[in-house]
C-alpha positions as CSV (number, residue, x, y, z in Angstrom):
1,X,0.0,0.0,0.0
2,X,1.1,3.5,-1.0
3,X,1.7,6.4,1.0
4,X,-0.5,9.9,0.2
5,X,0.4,13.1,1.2
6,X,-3.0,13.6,3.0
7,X,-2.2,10.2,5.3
8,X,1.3,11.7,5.8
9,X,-0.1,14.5,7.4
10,X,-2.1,12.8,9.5
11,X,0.4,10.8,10.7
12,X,2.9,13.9,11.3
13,X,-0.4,15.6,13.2
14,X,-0.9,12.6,15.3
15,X,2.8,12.2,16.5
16,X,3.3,15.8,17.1
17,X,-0.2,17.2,18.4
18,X,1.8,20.4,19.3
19,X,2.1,21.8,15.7
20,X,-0.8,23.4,14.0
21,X,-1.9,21.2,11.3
22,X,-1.7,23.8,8.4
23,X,1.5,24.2,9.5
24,X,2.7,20.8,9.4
25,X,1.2,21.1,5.8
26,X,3.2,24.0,4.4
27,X,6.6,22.6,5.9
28,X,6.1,19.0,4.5
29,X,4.8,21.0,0.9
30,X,8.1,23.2,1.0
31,X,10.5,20.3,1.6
32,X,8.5,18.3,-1.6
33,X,8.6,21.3,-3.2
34,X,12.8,22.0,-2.9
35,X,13.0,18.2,-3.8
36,X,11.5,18.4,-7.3
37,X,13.4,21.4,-7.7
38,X,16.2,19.7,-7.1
39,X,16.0,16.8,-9.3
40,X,14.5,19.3,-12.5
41,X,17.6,20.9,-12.2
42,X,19.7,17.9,-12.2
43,X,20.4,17.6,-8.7
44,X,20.8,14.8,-6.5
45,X,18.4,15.1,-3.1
46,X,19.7,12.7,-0.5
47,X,18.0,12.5,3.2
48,X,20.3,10.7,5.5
49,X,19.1,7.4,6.9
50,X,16.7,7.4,4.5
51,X,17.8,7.4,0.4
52,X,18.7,9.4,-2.6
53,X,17.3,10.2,-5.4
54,X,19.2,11.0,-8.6
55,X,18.0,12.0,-12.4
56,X,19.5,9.7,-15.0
57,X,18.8,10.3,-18.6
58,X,17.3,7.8,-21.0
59,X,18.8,7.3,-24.3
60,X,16.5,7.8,-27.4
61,X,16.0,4.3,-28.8
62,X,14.1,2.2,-31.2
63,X,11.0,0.4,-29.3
64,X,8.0,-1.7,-30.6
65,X,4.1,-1.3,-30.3
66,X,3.5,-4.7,-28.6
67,X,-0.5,-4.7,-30.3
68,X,0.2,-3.7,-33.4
69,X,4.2,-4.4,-33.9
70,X,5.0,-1.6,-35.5
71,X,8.5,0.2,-34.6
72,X,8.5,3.5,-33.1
73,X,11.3,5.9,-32.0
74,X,11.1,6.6,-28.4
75,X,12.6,9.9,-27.7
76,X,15.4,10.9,-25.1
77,X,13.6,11.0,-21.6
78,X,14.9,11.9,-17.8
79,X,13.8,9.4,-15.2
80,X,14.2,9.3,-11.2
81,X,16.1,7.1,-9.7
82,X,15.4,6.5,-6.1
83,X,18.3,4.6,-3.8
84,X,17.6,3.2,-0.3
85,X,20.2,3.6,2.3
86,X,21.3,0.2,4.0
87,X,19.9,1.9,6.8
88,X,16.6,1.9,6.0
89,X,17.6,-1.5,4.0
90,X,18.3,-3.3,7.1
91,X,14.8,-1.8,8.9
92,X,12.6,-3.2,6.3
93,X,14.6,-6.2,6.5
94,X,14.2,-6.5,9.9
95,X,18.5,-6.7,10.4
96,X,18.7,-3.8,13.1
């Protein structure tokens, strides 16, 4: 099951009941925000403990229609890459 923002928010308002909601709200869109800046520009965004995420750039390339077979040219593209840390690795895993 996914994550939304809206459930993130609730969680964040749950474990600190101290800070206004809408604040929470702002802070958590700022710090999206800065991170898709970050990666339009090129950047890599890492958050300790947690992962980085890098841009990586997609060659143009000659691809298929799988209904109809017909060859098409897929253009150059920039895709996110997202990296775990072992960190966070070894939580999921349960290695702590």
């Amino acid at each position: 099951m996914a994550i939304v923002k809206s459930k993130l928010l609730k969680q964040l308002s749950d474990n600190y009941p101290n800070f206004l909601k809408k604040d929470l709200e702002k802070t958590l869109n700022i710090v999206l925000n800065e991170i898709k800046i970050a990666l339009n520009k090129g950047e890599n965004v890492e958050l300790r403990d947690f992962g980085t995420w890098s841009v990586q750039t997609q060659k143009a390339r000659l691809s298929r229609n799988p209904r109809t077979g017909e060859k098409l040219e897929t253009p150059e593209k920039r895709k996110i890459r997202f990296k775990m840390s072992k960190k966070l690795f070894k939580k999921i895993n349960n290695n702590e």
